[in-house]
C-alpha positions in Angstrom: -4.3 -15.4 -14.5 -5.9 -13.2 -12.0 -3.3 -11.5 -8.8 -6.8 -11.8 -7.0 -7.5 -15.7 -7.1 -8.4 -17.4 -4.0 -6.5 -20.5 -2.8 -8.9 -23.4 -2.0 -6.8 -26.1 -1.2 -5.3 -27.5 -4.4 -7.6 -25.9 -6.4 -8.5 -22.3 -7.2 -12.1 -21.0 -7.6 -13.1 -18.1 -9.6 -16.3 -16.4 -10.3 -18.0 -13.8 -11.4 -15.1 -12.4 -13.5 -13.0 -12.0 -10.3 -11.7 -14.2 -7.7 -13.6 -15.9 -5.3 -13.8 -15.2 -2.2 19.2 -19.3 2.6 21.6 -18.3 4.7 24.6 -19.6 4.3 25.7 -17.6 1.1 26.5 -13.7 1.1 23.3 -11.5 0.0 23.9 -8.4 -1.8 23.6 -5.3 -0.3 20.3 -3.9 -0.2 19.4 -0.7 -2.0 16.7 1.9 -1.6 14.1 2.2 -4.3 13.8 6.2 -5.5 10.7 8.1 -4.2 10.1 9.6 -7.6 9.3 7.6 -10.5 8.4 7.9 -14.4 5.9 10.4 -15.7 4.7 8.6 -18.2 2.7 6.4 -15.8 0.9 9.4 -15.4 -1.3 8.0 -18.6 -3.1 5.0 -18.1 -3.7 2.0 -19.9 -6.6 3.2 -21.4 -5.0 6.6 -23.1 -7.1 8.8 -20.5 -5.1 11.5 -18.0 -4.9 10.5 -14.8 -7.1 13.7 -14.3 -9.9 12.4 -15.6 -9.9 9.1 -13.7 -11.1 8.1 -10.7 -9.5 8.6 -7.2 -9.2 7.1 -4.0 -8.1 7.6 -0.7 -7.1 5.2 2.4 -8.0 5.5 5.6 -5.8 7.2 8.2 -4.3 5.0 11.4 -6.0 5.6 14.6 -3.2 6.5 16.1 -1.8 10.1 15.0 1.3 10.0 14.8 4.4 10.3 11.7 4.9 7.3 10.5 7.8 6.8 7.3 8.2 3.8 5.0 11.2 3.1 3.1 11.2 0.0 -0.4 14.3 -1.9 -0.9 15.3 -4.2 -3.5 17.5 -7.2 -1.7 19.2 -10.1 -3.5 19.6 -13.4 -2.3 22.1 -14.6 -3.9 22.1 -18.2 -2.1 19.2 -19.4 -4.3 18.1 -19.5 -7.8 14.9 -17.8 -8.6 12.1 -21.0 -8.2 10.2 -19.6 -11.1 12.9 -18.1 -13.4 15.5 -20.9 -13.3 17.1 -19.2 -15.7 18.0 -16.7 -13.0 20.8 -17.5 -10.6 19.7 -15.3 -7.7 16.3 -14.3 -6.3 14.9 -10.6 -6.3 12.6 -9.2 -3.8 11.1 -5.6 -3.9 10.2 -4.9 -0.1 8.5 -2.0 2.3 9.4 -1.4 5.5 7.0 1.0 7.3 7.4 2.6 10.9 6.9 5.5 13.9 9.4 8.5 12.2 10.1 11.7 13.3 7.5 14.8 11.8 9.0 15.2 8.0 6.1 17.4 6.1 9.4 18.7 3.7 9.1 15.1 2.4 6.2 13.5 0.0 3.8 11.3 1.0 4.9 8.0 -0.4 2.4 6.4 -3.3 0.1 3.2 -2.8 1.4 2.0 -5.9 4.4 2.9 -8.0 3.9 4.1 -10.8 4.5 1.5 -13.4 3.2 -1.2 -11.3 0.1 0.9 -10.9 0.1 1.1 -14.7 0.4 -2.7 -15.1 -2.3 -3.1 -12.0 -4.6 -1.0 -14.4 -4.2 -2.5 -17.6 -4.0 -6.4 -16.2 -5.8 -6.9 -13.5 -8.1 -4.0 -12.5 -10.7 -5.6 -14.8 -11.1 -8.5 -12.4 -12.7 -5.8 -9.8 -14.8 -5.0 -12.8 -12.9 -1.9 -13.3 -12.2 -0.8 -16.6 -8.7 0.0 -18.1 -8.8 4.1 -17.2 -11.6 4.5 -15.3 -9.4 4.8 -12.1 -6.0 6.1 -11.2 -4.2 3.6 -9.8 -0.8 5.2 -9.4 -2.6 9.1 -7.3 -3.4 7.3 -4.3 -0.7 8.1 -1.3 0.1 6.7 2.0 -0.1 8.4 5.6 3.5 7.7 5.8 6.9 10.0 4.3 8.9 8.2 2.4 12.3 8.0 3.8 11.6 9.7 6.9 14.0 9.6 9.9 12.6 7.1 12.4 11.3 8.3 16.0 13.7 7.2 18.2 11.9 8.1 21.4 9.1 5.3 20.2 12.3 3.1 21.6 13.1 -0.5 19.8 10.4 -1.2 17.1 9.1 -5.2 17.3 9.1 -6.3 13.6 6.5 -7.6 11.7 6.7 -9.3 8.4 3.3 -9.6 5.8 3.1 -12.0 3.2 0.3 -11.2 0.2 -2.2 -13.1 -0.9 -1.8 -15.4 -4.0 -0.9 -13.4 -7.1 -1.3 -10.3 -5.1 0.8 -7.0 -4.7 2.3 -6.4 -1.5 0.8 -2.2 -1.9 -2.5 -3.4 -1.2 -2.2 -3.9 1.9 -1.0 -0.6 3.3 -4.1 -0.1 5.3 -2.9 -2.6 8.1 0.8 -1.9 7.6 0.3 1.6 8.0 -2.2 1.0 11.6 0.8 -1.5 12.7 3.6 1.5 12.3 1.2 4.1 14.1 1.1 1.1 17.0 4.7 1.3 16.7 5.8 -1.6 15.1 8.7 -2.0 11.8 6.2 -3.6 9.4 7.7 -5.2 6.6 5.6 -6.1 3.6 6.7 -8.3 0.7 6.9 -8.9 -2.9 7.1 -12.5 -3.9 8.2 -11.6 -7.6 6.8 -13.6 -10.7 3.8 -13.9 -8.7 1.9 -11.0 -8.9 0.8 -9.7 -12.1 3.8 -7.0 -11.6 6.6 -5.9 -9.6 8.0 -2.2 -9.7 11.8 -2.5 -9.3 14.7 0.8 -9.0 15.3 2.4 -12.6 12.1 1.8 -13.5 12.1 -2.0 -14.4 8.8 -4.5 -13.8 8.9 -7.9 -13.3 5.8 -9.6 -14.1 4.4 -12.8 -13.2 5.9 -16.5 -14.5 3.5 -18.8 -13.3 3.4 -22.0 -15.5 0.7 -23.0 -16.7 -2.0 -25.3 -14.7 -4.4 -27.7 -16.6 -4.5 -30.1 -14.1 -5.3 -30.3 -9.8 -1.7 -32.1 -9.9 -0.2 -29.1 -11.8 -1.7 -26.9 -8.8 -0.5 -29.1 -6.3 2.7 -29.1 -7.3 3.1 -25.4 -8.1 1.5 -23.8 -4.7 4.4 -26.5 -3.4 6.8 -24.4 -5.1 5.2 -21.5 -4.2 4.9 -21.7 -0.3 8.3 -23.1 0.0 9.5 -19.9 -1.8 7.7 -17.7 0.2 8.9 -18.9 3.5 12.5 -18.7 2.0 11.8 -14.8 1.1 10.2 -14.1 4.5 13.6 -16.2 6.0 15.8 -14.0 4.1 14.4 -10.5 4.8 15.0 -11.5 8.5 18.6 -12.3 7.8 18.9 -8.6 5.7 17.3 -7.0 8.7 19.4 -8.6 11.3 22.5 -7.5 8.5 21.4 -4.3 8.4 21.0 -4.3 12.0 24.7 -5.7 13.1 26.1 -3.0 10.6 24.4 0.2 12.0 25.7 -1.1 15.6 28.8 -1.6 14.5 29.1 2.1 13.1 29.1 1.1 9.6 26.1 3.5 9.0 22.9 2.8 7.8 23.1 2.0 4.7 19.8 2.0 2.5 17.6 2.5 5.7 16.2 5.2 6.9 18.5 7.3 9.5 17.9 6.0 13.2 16.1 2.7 11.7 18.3 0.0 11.3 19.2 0.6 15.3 15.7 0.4 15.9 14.4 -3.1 14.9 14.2 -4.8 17.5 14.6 -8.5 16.1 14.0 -10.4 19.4 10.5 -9.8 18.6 8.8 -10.8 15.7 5.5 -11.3 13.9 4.2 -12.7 10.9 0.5 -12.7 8.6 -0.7 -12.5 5.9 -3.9 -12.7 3.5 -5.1 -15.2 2.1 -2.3 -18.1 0.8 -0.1 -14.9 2.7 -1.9 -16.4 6.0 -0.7 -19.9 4.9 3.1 -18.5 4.6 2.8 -17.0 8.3 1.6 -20.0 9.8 4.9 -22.6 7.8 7.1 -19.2 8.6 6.4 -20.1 12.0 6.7 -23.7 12.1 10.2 -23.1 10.4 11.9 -20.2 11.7 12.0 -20.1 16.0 13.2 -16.1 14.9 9.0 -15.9 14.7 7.4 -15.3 17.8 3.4 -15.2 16.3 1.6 -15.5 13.7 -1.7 -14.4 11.8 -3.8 -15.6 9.1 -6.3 -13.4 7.4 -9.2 -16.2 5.5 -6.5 -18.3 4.3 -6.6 -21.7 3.5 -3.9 -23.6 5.1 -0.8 -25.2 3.0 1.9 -27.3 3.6 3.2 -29.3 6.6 1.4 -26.7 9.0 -2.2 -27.6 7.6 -1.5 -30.8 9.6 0.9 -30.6 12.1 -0.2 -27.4 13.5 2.2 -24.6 14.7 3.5 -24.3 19.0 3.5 -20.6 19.3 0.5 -18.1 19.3 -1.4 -17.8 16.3 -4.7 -15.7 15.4 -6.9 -17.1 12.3 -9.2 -14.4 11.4 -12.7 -15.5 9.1 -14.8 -14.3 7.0 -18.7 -15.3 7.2 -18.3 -18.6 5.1 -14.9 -20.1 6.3 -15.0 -22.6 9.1 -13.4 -25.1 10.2 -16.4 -27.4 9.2 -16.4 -25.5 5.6 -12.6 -26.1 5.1 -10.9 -28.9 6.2 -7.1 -27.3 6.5 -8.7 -25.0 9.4 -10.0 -28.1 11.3 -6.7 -30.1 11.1 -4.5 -27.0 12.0 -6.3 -25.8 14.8 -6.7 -29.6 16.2 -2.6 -29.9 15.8 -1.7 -26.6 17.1 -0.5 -27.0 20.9 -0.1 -23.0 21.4 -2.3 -20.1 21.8 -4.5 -19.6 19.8 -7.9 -18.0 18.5 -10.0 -17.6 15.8 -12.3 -14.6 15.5 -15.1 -14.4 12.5 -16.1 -11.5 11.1 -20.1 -11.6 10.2 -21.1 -10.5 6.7 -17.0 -10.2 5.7 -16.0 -11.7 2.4 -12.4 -13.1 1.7 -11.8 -9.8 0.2 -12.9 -7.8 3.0 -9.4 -8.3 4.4 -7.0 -6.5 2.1 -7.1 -2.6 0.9 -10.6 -3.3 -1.4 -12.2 -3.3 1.7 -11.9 0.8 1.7 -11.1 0.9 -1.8 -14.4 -0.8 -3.7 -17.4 0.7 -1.8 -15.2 4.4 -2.9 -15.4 3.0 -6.7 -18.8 2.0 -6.3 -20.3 5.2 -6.0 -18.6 6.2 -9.1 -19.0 3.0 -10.9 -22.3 0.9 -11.7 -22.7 -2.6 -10.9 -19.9 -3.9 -9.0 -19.9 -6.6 -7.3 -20.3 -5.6 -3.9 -21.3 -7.9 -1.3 -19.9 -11.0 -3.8 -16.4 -8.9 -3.5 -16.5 -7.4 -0.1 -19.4 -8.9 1.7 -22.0 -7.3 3.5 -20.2 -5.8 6.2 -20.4 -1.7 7.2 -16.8 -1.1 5.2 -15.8 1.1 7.8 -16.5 -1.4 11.0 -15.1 -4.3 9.4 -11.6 -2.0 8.9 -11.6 -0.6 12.4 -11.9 -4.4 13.5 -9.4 -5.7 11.7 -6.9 -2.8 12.8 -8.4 -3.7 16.2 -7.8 -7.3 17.0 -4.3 -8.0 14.3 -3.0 -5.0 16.8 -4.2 -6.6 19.8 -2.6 -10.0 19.1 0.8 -8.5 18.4 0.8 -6.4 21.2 -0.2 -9.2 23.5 2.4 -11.7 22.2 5.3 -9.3 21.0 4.8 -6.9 23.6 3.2 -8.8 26.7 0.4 -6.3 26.8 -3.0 -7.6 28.1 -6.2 -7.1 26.3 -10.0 -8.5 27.0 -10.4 -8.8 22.9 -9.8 -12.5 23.3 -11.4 -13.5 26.4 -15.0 -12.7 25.0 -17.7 -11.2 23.3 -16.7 -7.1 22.8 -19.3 -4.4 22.6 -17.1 -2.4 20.5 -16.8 -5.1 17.9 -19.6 -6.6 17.3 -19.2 -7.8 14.4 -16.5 -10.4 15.6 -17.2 -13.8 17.4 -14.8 -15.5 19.0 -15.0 -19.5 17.8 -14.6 -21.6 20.5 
């Protein structure tokens, strides 16, 4: 099954080749995933060099200034993995990103790893309408050093957890992680493993996905169930390793596989959720479950769970594409009647569900090198550049108004520097 496969309610629509628009048991100690990785990813699934593929680059935060990112692998060990019973423990493969200190000695960190890059190519790139080899997966890097000492002068850091969409990689969404950190935020973006296609772990080990199968809407009802309640229990459980991590560098311990000056600086009185896609649908049950989350963000996700009904208390942003309403899809009427807290909902005209994730800068780079994509059925028919600056633009603005208590007139009206966004009333 596709890692880009749109959650509609209990079902799932594709087209067009593609998709359609734990606490009380002791964790084991996170680790630090290695910078470096295998060379032989350097060959991609279809036999080509990488040098003959095509590349891509992401666009750089608004804000200039160092930012780092860090990927652990943590273990919760109080919970069996939901979709490997077999497995005693579950696995995560997490990136934390943030304001560091100027570091040009060390690399840029990858998009991708490596092998998951590899696995992206050969499995999944084909529902873009990309071709095994035609593009190089694994050459695109970040803004942001990997394993850089944070900036301590950007004083605590707010945190910030992202949750993908269904089936989807946490690496592409670096585009809004990396803006957050600029902002000065600790942005942590998460792996729910054995549901993407692939996961890169340390030592150069991939888990891949172990979805059951679904023949029936029963069978998807049932295992988006599973799913949601295991993502909320990952997002739980990276807060609890954070605030670990946290106590231990205050009490002198050091700072273990963080980053020097990080751990000190998450500031876990304040934090954030969103996500894309069924990602959105884990913010918003994160936030009726965990009073640790302050806010929360959707990105054109269709709500799941006890919050499609009964609404969350606490701010929460749901962000649209062109076609999702809450006339279009019931689960947006029946949270936003339920919800008693802030909230907004801001449309972006012309965006498709895609348009909120990394393919938004990615495809309309592939395109000019590639014939016949899909454009405005992937991406919609938004400027590509706009619709980016937007999204940086308002996400930004919520957190900073709800983690931060800064004021902005983005959600008290029309803006004449996005016009491209409406406010539904």
């Amino acid at each position: 099954m596709s890692a880009f496969t749109r959650v509609r309610g209990a079902r799932v629509a594709v087209g067009l080749g593609l998709a359609a628009a734990l606490l009380a048991a002791p964790a084991a100690p996170a680790s630090a995933a290695p910078a470096s990785a295998s060379a032989s990813a350097a060959r991609t699934a279809g036999g080509t060099t990488a040098a003959d593929a095509i590349r891509f680059s992401l666009p750089a935060p608004t804000v200039r200034r160092p930012i780092g990112t860090v990927a652990l692998r943590l273990v919760d060990r109080s919970r069996p993995d939901p979709l490997v019973t077999s497995r005693p423990y579950r696995e995560l493969m997490v990136s934390v990103w943030y304001p560091a200190r100027r570091a040009d000695g060390l690399p840029l960190a990858p998009q991708m790893p490596p092998l998951a890059a590899a696995g992206f190519d050969r499995d999944t790139a084909s529902d873009l309408g990309v071709k095994p080899g035609q593009v190089d997966w694994a050459a695109t890097r970040t803004h942001a050093r990997a394993g850089a000492p944070a900036d301590r002068s950007a004083g605590r850091l707010p945190v910030v957890l992202f949750s993908p969409g269904y089936e989807a990689p946490r690496t592409l969404s670096t585009v809004l992680a990396e803006e957050l950190a600029a902002r000065g935020y600790a942005v942590v973006t998460v792996d729910h493993t054995h549901e993407p296609d692939q996961v890169e772990f340390p030592g150069g080990r991939v888990e891949h996905s172990e979805l059951p199968p679904v023949k029936t809407e029963e069978d998807q009802t049932k295992l988006f169930k599973v799913l949601l309640e295991a993502r909320v229990a990952d997002l739980r459980f990276v807060l609890d390793e954070l605030a670990r991590l946290n106590r231990a560098s205050g009490s002198g311990a050091g700072r273990g596989p963080l980053p020097a000056g990080l751990a000190s600086a998450l500031d876990l009185s304040r934090v954030g959720a969103f996500g894309h896609s069924m990602g959105g649908a884990t913010a918003a049950q994160l936030l009726r479950d965990d009073p640790r989350v302050d806010a929360g963000a959707n990105l054109d996700g269709i709500m799941l769970g006890p919050a499609a009904t009964l609404g969350v208390t606490r701010p929460f942003l749901q962000v649209a594409g062109q076609t999702t309403t809450r006339d279009s899809e019931p689960t947006w009427k029946s949270f936003w009647n339920a919800s008693t807290g802030w909230k907004r909902e801001a449309r972006f005209t012309g965006a498709q569900h895609f348009s909120f994730f990394d393919l938004q800068a990615i495809y309309p780079q592939l395109a000019g090198r590639l014939k016949g994509l899909p454009i405005a059925e992937t991406i919609g028919t938004i400027d590509p550049e706009r619709s980016v600056a937007a999204q940086r633009a308002y996400l930004a603005a919520f957190f900073d108004l709800h983690l931060r208590g800064r004021r902005t007139p983005l959600f008290d009206g029309p803006s004449r520097a996005y016009p491209e966004v409406t406010l539904v009333p």
